[in-house]
N, C-alpha and C positions, 0 to 999 in steps of 0.2 A: 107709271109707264104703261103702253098700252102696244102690244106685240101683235096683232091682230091687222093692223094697218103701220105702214110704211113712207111710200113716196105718196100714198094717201092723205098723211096727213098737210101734207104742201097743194095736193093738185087735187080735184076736185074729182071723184072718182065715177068712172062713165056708168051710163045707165043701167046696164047690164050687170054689174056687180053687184055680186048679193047683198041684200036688204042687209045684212050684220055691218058687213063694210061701209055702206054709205052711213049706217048710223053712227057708227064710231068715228068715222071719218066728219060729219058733222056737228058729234061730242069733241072734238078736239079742237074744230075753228070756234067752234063760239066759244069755250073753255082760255084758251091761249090766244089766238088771233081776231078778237070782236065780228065774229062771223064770215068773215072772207078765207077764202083758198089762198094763200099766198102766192102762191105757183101763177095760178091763173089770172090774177092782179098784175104779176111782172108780166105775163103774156101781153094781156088786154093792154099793156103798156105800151108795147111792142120787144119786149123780151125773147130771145129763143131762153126754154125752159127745160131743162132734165133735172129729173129727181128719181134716185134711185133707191129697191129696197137694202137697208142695213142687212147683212148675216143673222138672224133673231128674230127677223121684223118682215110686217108684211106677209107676200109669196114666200120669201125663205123662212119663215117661221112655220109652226103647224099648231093645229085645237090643240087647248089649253095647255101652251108653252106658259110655268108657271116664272117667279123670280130664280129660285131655286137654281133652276134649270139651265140659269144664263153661267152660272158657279159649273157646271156640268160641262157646257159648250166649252168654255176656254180654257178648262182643262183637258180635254180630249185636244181640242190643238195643240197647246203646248205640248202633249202626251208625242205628237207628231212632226214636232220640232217647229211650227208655226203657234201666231196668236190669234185672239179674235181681233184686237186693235189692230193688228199687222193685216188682214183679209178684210179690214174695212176700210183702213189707209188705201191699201192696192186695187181694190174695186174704183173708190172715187177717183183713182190719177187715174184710171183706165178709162172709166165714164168724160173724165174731161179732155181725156187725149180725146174720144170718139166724136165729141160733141164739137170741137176743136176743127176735126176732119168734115164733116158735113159741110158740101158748098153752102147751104144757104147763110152761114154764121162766120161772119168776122173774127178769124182764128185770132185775133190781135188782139179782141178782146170781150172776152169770155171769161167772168166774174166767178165766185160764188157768195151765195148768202146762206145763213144759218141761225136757226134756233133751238137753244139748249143744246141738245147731243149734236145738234146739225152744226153751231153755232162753232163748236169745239172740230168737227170733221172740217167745216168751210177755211179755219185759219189753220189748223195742219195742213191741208191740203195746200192751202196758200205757202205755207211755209216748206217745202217739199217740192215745189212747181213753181217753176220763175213762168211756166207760160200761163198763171195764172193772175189776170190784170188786174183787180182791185178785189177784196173783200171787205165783206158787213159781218160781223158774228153777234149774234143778239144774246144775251144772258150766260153766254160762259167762259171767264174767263177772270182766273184767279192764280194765285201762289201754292205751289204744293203744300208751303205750310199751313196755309189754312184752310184748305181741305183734308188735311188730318188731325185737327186736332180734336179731342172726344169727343164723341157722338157727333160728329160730320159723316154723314153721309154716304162719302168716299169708301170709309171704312167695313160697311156693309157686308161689300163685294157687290155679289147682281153682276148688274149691269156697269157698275165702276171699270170691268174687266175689260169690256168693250172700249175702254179710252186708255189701257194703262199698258204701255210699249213696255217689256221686259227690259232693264238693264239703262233704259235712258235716262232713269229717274236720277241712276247717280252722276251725270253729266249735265243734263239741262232742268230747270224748270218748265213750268208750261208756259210763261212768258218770255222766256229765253227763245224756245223753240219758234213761239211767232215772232219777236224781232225778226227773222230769219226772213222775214215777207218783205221789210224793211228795204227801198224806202219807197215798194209800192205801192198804194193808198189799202187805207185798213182804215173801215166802221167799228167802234165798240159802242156796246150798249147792256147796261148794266143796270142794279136797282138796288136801293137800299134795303128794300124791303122783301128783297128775296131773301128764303129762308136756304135755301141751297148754296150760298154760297157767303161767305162772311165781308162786311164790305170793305171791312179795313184791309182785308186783301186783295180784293177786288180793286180797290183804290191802291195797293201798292204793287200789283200789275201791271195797273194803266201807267204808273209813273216810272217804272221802268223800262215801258215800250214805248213813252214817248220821248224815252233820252236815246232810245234807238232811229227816231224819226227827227231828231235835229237838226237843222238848216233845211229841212223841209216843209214849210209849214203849207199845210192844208192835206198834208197827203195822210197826216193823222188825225184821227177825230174819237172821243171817248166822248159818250152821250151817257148822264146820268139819268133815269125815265123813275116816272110811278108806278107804283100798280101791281109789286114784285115781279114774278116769273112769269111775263106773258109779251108776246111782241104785239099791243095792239094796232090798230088803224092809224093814229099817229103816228107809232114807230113806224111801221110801215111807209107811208109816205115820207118822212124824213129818211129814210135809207133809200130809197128807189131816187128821190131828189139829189143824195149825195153819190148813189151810184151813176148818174146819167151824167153829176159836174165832173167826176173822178176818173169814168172808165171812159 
């Protein structure tokens, strides 16, 4: 994880930002996105684009926010009777009301896409927001069970906190919750050889949310990809192609 950059790591960061920022910012496209800015891809597209920083991340972060630290952060909100997953939910539905509002953009339809942590904010937020018209979520999306089972990940803490809604866990799963998007179009994309996430779960995610999308066909789509945890140029173009047939 890299705390130092945020809506950076989608949008291609302007000239004037310090030399640290544009390099991390260009260790992370060529790391995960085969050297493209994703952001500025959908732009060049003809995309309207907002990406915002996470609570941790980016401008709201500060020099050497270590992992630790994120274990620190979401217990002082809790402490406050708020979460950090609760203040990053409420940020992104506020960011899409705004972007919603702008004359120059087709309040009717107004997507999100996501990868990794973004992957997992873009289908909550989908699932939370009926005015949110299709989503892509790239590499996150599995069963709670198998993200806890030993030595996953999850268990850690960090950054896990940043995704983990107090009290919902014993009501929904994380594929229950995005049914909930159901039966507006919804991208997955997922890999076998991603080490974050197990795929037999990954695969019995996808087969639950697609008996949420029944008698709809095309409005769901679960993409198995190579290459583990990264949304290359391939991906890439095959999302923007299914978001242009969809949205």
């Amino acid at each position: 994880a890299r705390f130092d950059i945020g809506k950076e790591k989608l949008i291609r960061p302007l000239a004037s930002a310090p030399a640290a920022v544009q390099a991390s910012a260009q260790a992370w496209s060529q790391r995960y996105f085969g050297g493209r800015f994703v952001g500025d891809t959908l732009a060049d597209a003809g995309f309207a684009v907002l990406a915002i920083d996470a609570l941790a991340w980016g401008e709201r972060s500060r020099a050497g926010l270590a992992r630790d630290d994120q274990q620190a952060l979401a217990s002082h909100l809790m402490q406050l009777g708020h979460s950090w997953a609760g203040v990053i939910a409420s940020d992104d539905l506020r960011s899409h009301r705004w972007l919603r509002e702008q004359p120059e953009v087709d309040a009717r339809r107004v997507a999100v896409l996501g990868f990794s942590m973004g992957a997992f904010r873009a289908w909550q937020l989908a699932a939370v927001c009926n005015e949110v018209s299709a989503c892509v979520a790239a590499h996150w999306m599995c069963t709670r069970e198998g993200l806890l089972r030993p030595g996953e990940h999850t268990l850690v803490g960090q950054s896990a906190f940043s995704m983990a809604h107090p009290g919902l866990a014993a009501e929904l799963d994380h594929p229950d919750v995005a049914a909930l998007i159901a039966p507006r179009p919804l991208m997955l994309m997922g890999s076998p050889e991603d080490k974050l996430f197990p795929w037999d779960a990954v695969q019995g995610s996808w087969g639950r949310l697609a008996r949420a999308w029944a008698g709809h066909a095309g409005r769901f789509t679960a993409q198995e990809t190579a290459g583990g945890h990264r949304f290359d140029v391939a991906q890439q173009g095959a999302a923007m192609a299914w978001l242009t047939r969809a949205n």
